[in-house]
PAZAPA-4460 file (N, C-alpha, C; in steps of 0.05 Angstrom, whole numbers, plus 32768, in hexadecimal, padded with zeros to 4 digits):
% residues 128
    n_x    n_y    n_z   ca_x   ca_y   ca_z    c_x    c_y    c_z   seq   type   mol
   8B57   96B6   8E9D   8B3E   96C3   8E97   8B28   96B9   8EAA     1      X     A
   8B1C   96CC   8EB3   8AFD   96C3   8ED0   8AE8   96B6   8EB9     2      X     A
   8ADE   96A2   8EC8   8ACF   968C   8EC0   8AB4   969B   8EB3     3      X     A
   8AB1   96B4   8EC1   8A99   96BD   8EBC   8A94   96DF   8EB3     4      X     A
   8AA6   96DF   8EA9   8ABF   96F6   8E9A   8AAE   96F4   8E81     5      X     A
   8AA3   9711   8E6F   8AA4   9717   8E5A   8AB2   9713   8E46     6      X     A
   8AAC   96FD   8E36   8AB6   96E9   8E1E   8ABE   96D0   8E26     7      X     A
   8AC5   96CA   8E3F   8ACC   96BD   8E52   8AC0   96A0   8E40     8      X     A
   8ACF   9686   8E3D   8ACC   9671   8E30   8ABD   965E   8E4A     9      X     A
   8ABA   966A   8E5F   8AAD   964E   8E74   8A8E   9664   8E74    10      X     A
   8A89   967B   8E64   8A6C   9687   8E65   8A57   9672   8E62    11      X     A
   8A49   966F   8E74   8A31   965E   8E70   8A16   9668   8E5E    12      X     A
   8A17   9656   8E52   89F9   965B   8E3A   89F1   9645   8E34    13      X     A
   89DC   964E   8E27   89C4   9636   8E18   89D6   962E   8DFD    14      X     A
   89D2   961B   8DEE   89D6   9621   8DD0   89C7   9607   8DCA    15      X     A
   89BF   95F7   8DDE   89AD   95DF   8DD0   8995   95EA   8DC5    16      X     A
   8988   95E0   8DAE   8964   95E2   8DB5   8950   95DD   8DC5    17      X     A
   895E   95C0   8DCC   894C   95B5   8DE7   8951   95C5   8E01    18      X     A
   8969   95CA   8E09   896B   95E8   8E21   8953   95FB   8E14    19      X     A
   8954   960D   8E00   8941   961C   8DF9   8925   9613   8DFD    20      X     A
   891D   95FB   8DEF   8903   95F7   8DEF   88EF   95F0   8E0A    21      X     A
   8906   95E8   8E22   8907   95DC   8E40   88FF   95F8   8E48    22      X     A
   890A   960B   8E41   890F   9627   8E4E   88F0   9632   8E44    23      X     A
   88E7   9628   8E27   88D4   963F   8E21   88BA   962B   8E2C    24      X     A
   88BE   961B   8E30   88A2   95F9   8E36   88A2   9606   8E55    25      X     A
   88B6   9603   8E67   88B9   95FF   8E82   88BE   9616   8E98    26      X     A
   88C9   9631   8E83   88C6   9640   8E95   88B6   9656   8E93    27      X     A
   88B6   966A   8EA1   88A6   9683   8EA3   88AF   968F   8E94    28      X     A
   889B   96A8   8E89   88A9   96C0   8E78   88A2   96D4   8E86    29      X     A
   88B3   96EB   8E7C   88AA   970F   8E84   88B0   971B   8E6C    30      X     A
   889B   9728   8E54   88A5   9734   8E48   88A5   9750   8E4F    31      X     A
   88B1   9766   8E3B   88AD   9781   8E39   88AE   9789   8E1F    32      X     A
   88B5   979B   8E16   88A9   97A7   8DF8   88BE   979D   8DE0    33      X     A
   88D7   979C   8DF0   88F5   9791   8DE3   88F9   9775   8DE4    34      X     A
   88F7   976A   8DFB   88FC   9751   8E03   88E7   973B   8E10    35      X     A
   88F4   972C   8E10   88DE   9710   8E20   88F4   9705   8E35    36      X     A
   88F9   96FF   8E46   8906   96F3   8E55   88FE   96DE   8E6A    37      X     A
   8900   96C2   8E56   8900   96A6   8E68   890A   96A0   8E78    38      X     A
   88FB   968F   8E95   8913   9681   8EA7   890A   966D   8EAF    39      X     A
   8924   965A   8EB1   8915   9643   8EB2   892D   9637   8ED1    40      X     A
   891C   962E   8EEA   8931   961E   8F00   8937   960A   8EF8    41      X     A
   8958   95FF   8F00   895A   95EB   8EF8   896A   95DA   8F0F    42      X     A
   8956   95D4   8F22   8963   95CB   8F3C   895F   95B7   8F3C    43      X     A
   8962   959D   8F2F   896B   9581   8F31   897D   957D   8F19    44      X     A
   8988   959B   8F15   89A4   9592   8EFF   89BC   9599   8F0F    45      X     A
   89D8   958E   8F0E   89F0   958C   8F1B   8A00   95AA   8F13    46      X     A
   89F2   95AD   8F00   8A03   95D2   8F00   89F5   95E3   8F00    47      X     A
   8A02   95F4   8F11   89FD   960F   8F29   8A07   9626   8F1B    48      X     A
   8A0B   962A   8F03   8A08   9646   8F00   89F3   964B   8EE0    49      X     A
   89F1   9665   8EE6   89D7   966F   8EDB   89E1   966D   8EBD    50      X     A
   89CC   9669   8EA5   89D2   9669   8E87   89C1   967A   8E77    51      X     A
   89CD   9683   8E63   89BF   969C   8E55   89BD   9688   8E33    52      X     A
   89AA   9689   8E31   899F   9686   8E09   8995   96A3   8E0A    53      X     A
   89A0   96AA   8DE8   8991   96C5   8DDD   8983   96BC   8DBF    54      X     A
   896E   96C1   8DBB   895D   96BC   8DA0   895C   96D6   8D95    55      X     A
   8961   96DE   8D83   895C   96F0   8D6C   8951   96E1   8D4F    56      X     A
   8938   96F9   8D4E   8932   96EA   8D36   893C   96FB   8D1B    57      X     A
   893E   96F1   8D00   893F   96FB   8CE8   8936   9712   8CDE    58      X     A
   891D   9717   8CEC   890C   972E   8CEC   8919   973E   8CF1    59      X     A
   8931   9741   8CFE   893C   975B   8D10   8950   9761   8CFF    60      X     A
   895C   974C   8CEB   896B   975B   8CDD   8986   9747   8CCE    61      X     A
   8996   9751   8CC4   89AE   9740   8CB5   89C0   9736   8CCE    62      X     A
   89CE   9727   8CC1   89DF   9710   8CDE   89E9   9724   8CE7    63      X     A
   8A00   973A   8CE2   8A07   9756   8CE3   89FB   9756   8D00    64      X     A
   89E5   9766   8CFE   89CA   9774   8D0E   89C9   975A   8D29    65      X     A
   89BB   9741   8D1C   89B7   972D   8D2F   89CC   972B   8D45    66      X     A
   89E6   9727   8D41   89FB   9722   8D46   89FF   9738   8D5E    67      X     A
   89FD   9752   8D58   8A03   9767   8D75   89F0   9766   8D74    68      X     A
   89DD   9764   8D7C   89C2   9765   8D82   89CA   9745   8D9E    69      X     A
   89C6   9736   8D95   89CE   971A   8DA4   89EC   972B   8DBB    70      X     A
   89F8   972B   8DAD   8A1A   9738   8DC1   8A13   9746   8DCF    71      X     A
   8A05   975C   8DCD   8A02   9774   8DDE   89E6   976E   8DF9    72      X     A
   89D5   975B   8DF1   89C9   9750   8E02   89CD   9743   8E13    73      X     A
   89E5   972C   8E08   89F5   971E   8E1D   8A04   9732   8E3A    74      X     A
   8A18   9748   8E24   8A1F   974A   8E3F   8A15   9764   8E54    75      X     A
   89F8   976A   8E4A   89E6   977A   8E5E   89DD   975E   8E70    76      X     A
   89D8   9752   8E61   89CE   9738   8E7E   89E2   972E   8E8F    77      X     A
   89FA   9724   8E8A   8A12   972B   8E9E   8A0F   9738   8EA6    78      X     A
   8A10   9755   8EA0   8A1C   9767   8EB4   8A0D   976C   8ECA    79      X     A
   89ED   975E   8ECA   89D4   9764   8EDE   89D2   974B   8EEC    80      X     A
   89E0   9734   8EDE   89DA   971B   8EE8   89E8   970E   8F00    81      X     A
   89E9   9702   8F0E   8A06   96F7   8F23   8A05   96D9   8F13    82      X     A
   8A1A   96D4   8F00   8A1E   96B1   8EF8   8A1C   969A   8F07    83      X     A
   8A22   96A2   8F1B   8A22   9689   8F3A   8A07   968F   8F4B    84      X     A
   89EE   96A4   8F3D   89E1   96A2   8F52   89CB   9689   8F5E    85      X     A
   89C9   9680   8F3F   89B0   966B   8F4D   89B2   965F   8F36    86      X     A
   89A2   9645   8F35   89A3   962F   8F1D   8988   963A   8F0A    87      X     A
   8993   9647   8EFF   8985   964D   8EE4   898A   9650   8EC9    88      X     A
   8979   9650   8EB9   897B   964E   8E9B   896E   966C   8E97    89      X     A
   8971   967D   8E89   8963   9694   8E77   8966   9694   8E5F    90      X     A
   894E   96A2   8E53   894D   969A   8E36   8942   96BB   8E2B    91      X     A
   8955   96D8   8E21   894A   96E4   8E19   8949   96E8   8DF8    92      X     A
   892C   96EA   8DFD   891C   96EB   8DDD   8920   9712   8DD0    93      X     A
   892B   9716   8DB8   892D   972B   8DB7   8918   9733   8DA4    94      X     A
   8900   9749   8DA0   88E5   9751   8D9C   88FD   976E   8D86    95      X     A
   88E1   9765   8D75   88EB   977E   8D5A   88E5   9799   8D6B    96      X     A
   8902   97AD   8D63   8907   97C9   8D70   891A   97C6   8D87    97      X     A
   8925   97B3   8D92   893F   97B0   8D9A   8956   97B7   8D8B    98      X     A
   895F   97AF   8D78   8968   97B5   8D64   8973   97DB   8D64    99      X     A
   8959   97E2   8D5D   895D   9802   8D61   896A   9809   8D76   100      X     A
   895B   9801   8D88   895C   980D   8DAF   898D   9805   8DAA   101      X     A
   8994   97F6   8DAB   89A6   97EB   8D9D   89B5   9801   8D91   102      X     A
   89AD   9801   8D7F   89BB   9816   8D69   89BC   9830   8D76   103      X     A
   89A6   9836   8D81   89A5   9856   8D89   89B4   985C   8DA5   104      X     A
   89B5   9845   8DBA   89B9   9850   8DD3   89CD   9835   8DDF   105      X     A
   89DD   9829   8DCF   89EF   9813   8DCD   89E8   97FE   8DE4   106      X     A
   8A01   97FD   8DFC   89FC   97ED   8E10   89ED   97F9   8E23   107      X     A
   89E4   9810   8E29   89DB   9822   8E38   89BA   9812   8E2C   108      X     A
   89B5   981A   8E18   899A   980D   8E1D   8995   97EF   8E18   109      X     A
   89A2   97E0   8E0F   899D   97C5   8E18   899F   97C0   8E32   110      X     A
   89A8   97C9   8E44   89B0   97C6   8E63   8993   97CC   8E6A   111      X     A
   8988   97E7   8E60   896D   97F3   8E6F   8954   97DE   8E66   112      X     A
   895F   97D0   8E48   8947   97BD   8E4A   8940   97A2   8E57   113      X     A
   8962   9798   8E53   895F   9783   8E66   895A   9784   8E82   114      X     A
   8966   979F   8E98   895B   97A1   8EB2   893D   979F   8EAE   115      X     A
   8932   97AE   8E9F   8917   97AD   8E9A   890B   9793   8E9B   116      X     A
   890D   9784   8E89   8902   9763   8E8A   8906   9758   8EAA   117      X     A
   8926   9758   8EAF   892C   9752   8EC9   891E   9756   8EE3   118      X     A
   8917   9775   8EE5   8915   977F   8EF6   88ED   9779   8EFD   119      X     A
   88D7   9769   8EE6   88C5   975F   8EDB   88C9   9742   8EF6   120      X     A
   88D5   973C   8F0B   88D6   9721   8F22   88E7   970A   8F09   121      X     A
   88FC   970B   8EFE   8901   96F6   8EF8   891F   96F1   8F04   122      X     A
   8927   9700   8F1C   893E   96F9   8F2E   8961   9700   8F25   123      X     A
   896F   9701   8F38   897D   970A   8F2A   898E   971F   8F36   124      X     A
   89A4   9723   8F30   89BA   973D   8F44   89AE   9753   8F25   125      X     A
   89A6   9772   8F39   899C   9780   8F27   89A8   9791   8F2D   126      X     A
   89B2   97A1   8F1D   89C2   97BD   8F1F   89AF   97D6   8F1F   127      X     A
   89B8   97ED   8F35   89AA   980B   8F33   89A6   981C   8F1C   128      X     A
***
């Protein structure tokens, strides 16, 4: 299985708090109406590929909801992201009405919101 393969067990992410809180203290944000998306450089750390944290809050809904809500975000940011491009951390925050966008227009529109945030200078392999 590729290291950086969808479900893929070497996928790089956040799951500390202190990664999170480094991310929300240290780096920049871009939001948009759905999302917030943090980034934080991390060029005096020894690993070189990029990491994704997703926050959902309670507000949005039962673990159910939370849960693809978090999944389906993950892998619109893969699919726009290059894993090896640069030493970074991202941290996307998901904003009440994601959820819907979600429900109504599946991966098709989580893709259009995260290019969206993305496409806001926070770097990144971006798809047409």
């Amino acid at each position: 299985m590729s290291s950086n393969g969808a479900g893929s067990p070497k996928r790089r992410r956040l799951s500390r708090s202190g990664d999170f809180k480094r991310a929300y203290r240290e780096g920049s944000s871009k939001a948009t109406r759905y999302l917030v998306l943090y980034r934080f450089d991390r060029s005096s750390e020894d690993d070189s590929e990029v990491r994704l944290g997703v926050s959902v809050s309670k507000k949005l809904g039962d673990a159910v909801t939370r849960n693809r809500v978090k999944r389906v975000l993950k892998e619109a940011f893969w699919a726009q992201v290059d894993p090896e491009s640069a030493d970074q951390d991202f941290v996307l925050v998901a904003r009440s009405g994601i959820g819907e966008v979600i429900e109504k227009d599946g991966m098709a529109g989580a893709e259009v919101c995260v290019r969206e945030v993305l496409d806001m200078g926070s770097g990144g392999k971006r798809s047409t």
